[in-house]
C-alpha positions as CSV (number, residue, x, y, z in Angstrom):
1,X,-21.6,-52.7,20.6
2,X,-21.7,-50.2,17.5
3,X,-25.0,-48.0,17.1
4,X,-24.8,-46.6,13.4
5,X,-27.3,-43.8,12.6
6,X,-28.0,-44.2,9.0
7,X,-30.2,-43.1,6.0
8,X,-31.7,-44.7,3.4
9,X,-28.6,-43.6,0.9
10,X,-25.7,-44.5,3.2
11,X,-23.7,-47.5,3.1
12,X,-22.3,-50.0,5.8
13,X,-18.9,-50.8,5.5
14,X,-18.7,-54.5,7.1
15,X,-20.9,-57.8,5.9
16,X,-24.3,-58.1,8.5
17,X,-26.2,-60.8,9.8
18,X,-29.1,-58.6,10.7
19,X,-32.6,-59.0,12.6
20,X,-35.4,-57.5,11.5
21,X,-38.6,-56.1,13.3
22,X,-40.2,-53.7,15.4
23,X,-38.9,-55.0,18.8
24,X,-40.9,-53.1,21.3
25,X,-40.1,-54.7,25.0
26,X,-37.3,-56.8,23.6
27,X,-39.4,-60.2,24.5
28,X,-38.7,-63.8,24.8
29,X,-39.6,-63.8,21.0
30,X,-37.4,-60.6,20.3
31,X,-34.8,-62.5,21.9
32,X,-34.7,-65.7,19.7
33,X,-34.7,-63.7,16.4
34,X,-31.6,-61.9,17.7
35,X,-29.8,-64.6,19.2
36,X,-30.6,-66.3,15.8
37,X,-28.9,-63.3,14.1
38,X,-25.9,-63.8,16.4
39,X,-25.5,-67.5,15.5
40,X,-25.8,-67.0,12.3
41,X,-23.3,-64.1,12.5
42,X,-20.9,-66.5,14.1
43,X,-21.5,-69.3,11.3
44,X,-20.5,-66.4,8.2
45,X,-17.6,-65.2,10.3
46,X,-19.4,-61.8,10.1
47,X,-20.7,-59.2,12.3
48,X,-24.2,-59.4,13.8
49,X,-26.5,-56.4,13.8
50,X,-30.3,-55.4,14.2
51,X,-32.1,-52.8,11.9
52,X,-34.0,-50.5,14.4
53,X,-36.4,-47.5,14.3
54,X,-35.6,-44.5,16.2
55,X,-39.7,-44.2,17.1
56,X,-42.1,-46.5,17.4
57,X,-43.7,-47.1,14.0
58,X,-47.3,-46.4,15.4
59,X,-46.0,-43.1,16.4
60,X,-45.8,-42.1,12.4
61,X,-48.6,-44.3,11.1
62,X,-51.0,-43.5,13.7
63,X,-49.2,-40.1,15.1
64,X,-50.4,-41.2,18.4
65,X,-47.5,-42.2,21.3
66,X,-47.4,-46.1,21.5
67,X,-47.9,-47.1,25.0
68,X,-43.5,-48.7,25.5
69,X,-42.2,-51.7,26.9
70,X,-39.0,-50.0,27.3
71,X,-37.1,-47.0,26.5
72,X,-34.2,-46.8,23.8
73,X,-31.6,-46.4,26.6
74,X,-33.2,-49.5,28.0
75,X,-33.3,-51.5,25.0
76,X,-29.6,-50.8,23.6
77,X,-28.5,-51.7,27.0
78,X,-30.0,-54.7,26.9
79,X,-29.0,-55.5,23.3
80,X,-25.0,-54.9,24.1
81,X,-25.6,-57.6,27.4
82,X,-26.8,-59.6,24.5
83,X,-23.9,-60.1,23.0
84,X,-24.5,-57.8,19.2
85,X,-22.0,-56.2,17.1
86,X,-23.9,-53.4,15.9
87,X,-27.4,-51.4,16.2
88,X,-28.5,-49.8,13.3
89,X,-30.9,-46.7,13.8
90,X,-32.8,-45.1,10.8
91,X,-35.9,-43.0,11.0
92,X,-39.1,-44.8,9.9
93,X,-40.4,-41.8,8.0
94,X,-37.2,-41.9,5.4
95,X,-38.2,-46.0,5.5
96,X,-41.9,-46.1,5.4
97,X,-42.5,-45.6,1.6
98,X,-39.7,-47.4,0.4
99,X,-41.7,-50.1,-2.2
100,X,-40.8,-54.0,-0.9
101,X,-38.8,-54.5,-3.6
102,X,-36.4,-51.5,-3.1
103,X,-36.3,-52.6,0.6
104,X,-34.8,-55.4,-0.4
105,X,-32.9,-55.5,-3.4
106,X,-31.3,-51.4,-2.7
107,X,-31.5,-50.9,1.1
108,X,-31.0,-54.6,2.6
109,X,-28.7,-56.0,-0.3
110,X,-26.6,-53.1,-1.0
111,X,-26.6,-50.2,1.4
112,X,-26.7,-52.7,4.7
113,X,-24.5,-55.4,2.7
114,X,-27.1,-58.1,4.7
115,X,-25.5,-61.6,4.1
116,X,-28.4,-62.9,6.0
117,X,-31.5,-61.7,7.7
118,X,-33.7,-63.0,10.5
119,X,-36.9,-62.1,10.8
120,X,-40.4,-63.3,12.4
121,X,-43.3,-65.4,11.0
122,X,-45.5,-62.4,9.9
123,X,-43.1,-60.0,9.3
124,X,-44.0,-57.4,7.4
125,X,-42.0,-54.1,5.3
126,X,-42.5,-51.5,2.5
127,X,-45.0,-49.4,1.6
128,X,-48.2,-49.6,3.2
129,X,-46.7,-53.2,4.5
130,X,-47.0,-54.8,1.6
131,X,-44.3,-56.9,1.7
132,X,-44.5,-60.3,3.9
133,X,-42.2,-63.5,4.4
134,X,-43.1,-64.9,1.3
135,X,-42.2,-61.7,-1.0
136,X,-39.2,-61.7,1.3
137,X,-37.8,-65.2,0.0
138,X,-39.1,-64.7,-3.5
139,X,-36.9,-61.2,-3.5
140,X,-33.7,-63.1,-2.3
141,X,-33.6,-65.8,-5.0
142,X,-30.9,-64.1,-7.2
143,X,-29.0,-62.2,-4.3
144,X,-26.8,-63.7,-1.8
145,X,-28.9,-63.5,1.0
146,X,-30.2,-65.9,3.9
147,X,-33.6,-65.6,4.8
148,X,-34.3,-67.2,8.4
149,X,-38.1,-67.6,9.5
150,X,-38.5,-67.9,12.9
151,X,-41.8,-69.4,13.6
152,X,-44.0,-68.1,16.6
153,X,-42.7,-68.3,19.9
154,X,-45.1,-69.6,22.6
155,X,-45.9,-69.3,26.0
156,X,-48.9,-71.7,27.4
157,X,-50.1,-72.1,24.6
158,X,-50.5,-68.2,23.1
159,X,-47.9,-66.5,20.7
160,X,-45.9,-64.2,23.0
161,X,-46.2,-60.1,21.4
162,X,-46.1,-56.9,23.1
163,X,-49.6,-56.4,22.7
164,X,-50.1,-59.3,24.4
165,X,-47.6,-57.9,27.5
166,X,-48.9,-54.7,27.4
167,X,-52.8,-56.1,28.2
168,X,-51.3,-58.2,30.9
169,X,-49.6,-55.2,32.4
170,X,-52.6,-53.0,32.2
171,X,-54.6,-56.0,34.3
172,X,-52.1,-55.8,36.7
173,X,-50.9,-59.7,35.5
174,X,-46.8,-58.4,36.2
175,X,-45.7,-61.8,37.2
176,X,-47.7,-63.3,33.9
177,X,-46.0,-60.1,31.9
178,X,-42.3,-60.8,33.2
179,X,-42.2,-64.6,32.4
180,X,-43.0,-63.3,28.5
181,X,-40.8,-60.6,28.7
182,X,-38.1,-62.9,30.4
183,X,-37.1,-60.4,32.9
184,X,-38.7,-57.9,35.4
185,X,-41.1,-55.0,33.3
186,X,-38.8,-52.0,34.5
187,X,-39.5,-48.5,34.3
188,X,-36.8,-46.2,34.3
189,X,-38.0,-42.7,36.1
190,X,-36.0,-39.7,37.5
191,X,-37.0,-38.6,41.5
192,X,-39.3,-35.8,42.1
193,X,-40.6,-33.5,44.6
194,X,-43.6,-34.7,46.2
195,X,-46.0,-33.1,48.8
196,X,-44.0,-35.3,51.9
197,X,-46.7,-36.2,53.2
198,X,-45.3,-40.3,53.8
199,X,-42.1,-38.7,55.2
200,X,-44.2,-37.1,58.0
201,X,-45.6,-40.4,58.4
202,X,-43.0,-42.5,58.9
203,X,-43.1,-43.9,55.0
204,X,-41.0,-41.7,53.1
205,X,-41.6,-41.9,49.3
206,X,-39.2,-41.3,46.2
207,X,-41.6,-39.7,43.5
208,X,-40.8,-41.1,39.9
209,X,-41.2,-39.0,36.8
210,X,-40.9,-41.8,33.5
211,X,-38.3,-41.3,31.4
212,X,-40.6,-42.9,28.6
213,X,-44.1,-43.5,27.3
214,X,-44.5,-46.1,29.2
215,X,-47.2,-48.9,29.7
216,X,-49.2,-47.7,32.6
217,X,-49.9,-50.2,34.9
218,X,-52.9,-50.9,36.6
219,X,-53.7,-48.9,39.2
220,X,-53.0,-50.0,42.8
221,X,-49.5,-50.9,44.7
222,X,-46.9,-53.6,43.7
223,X,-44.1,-55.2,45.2
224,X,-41.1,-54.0,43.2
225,X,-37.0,-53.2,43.4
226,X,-35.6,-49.8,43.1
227,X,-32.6,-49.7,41.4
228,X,-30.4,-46.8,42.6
229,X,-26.4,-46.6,41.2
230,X,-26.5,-50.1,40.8
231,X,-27.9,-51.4,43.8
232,X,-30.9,-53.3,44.5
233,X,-33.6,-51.7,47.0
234,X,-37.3,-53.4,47.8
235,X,-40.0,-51.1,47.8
236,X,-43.6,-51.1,47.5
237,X,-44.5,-48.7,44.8
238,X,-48.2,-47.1,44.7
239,X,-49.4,-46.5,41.0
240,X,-52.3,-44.4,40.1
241,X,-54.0,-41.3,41.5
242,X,-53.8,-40.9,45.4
243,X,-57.5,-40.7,45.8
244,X,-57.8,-40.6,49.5
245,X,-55.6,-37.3,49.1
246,X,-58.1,-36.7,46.1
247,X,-54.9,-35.6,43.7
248,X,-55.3,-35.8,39.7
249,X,-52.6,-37.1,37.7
250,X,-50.7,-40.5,38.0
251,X,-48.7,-40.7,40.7
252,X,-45.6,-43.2,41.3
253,X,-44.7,-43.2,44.3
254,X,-42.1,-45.7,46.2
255,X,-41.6,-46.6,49.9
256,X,-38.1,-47.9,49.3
257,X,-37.1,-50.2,52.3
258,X,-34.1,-49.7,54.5
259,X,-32.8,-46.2,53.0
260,X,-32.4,-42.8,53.4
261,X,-30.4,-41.2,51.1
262,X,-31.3,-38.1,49.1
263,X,-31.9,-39.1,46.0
264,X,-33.8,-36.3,44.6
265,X,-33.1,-35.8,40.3
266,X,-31.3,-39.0,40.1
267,X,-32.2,-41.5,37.6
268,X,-33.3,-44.3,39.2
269,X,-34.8,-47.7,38.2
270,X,-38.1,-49.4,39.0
271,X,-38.5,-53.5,38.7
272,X,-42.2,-54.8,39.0
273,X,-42.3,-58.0,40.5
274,X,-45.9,-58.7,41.6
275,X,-49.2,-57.0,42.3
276,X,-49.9,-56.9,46.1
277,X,-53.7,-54.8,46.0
278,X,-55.7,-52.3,43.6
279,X,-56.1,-48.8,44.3
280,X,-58.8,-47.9,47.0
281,X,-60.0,-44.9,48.3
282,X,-59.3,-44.5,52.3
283,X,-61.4,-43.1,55.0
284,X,-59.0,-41.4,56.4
285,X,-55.5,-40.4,56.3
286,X,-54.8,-43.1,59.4
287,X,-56.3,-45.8,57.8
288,X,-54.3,-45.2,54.5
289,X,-51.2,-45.1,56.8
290,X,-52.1,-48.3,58.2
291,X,-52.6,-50.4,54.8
292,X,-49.3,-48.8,53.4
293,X,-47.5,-50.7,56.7
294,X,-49.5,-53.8,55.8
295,X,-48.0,-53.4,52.1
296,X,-44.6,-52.6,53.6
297,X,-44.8,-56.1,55.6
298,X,-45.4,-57.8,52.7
299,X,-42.5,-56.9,50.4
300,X,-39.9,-57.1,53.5
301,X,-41.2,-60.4,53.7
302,X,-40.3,-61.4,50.3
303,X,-37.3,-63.6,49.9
């Protein structure tokens, strides 16, 4: 897979099938617009392509950090596995006031050379987000584009969106959060130095520091897989503020099961699987100790 960092003035050189949208987590929606793109791709005898934002747009509108599903590294990984040509990148700022019409008829039609596009039932684009689905098809009628709708994608009976798996995250719903995501929520993190106290315990703890904005999610301790150079680990994984050691700050902390290598600054990757208990204050140190083999138990157990 290609990833083209453009501007609004520059010019692809090969015919695109390209998916449009914000696609923040990469979703089981996410996923049926792009595979859409790719079969579409495959019927022109072209090359398949999404349009992508180097930021969130909510970071620009709102200049606030959006709370992430994933991390670019994450999510042009996981757009090569799916099988896409090309990724291109363009800043949202040089995008963002860029009237429907011009979005369309000068950046899509010309400069990206779209032969079709894919986009979602409320898709929106230009200035101010004026433009929707319907001035989308109206736009095309003279150019030689495809427009493909892809209605809402469902999941018991609610349209699957990332706000909707970001909520569930934050509730601590993970197993409710990966079945919409269609694969483990994963946090990628680098290893830190921590005070040690679990490795004088018995319960020695790899310390994560995000490599994103990511999610948060709620606070307690999760059954989960650590990811390090490509092999799977269980661990349970505390999230949230260590308040029997009254610390400030989150804290990630996993117990990973069955190793013992040194691990410290290495990239490493966190898989949440299912929420095992919230976050509670200890009497004592012992007592903490004691619920942290309870939660230990419980993930070795897993099959």
């Amino acid at each position: 897979m290609e990833i083209i960092r453009i501007h609004p003035q520059d010019k692809i050189d090969e015919e695109l099938t390209v998916a449009l949208g914000n696609f923040d987590g990469l979703h089981l929606a996410h996923q049926e617009l792009i595979n859409r793109a790719i079969k579409k791709a495959q019927d022109f005898k072209i090359k398949s392509g999404v349009l992508m934002f180097t930021e969130h747009t909510k970071n620009v509108l709102l200049r606030t950090k959006q709370n992430l599903l994933m991390s670019r590294k994450q999510k042009l990984a996981y757009l090569d596995k799916m099988g896409l040509d090309f990724v291109v990148e363009i800043e949202f700022s040089e995008i963002m006031k860029m009237s429907p019409e011009f979005f369309v008829r000068e950046f899509l039609a010309k400069n990206l050379k779209a032969k079709a596009v894919v986009v979602g039932y409320d898709y929106r684009f230009g200035y101010k987000a004026k433009g929707n689905v319907d001035l989308l098809l109206k736009s095309v009628e003279d150019l030689d584009i495809q427009v493909n709708v892809v209605e809402a994608v469902k999941k018991d009976g609610e349209v699957i969106s990332s706000t909707r798996i970001r909520k569930e995250i934050q509730q601590g719903n993970i197993q409710k959060a990966n079945d919409l995501l269609g694969r483990p929520f994963t946090i990628q993190g680098r290893v830190v130095h921590g005070k040690s106290l679990g490795k004088k315990m018995g319960y020695p703890t790899a310390n994560l520091q995000p490599m994103a904005h990511y999610t948060v999610p709620k606070y307690g301790v999760y059954d989960t897989n650590v990811i390090v150079k490509g092999k799977s680990y269980k661990a349970a994984t505390s999230i949230g503020t260590n308040p029997t050691l009254n610390e400030k700050g989150l804290k990630i902390e996993a117990h990973i099961l069955d190793f013992n290598e040194n691990i410290y600054k290495k990239e490493v990757e966190l898989e949440f699987l299912n929420f095992l208990r919230p976050e509670k204050k200890f009497d004592n140190i012992d007592t903490l100790f004691q619920q942290i083999e309870k939660d230990t138990n419980l993930v070795r157990a897993r099959k």
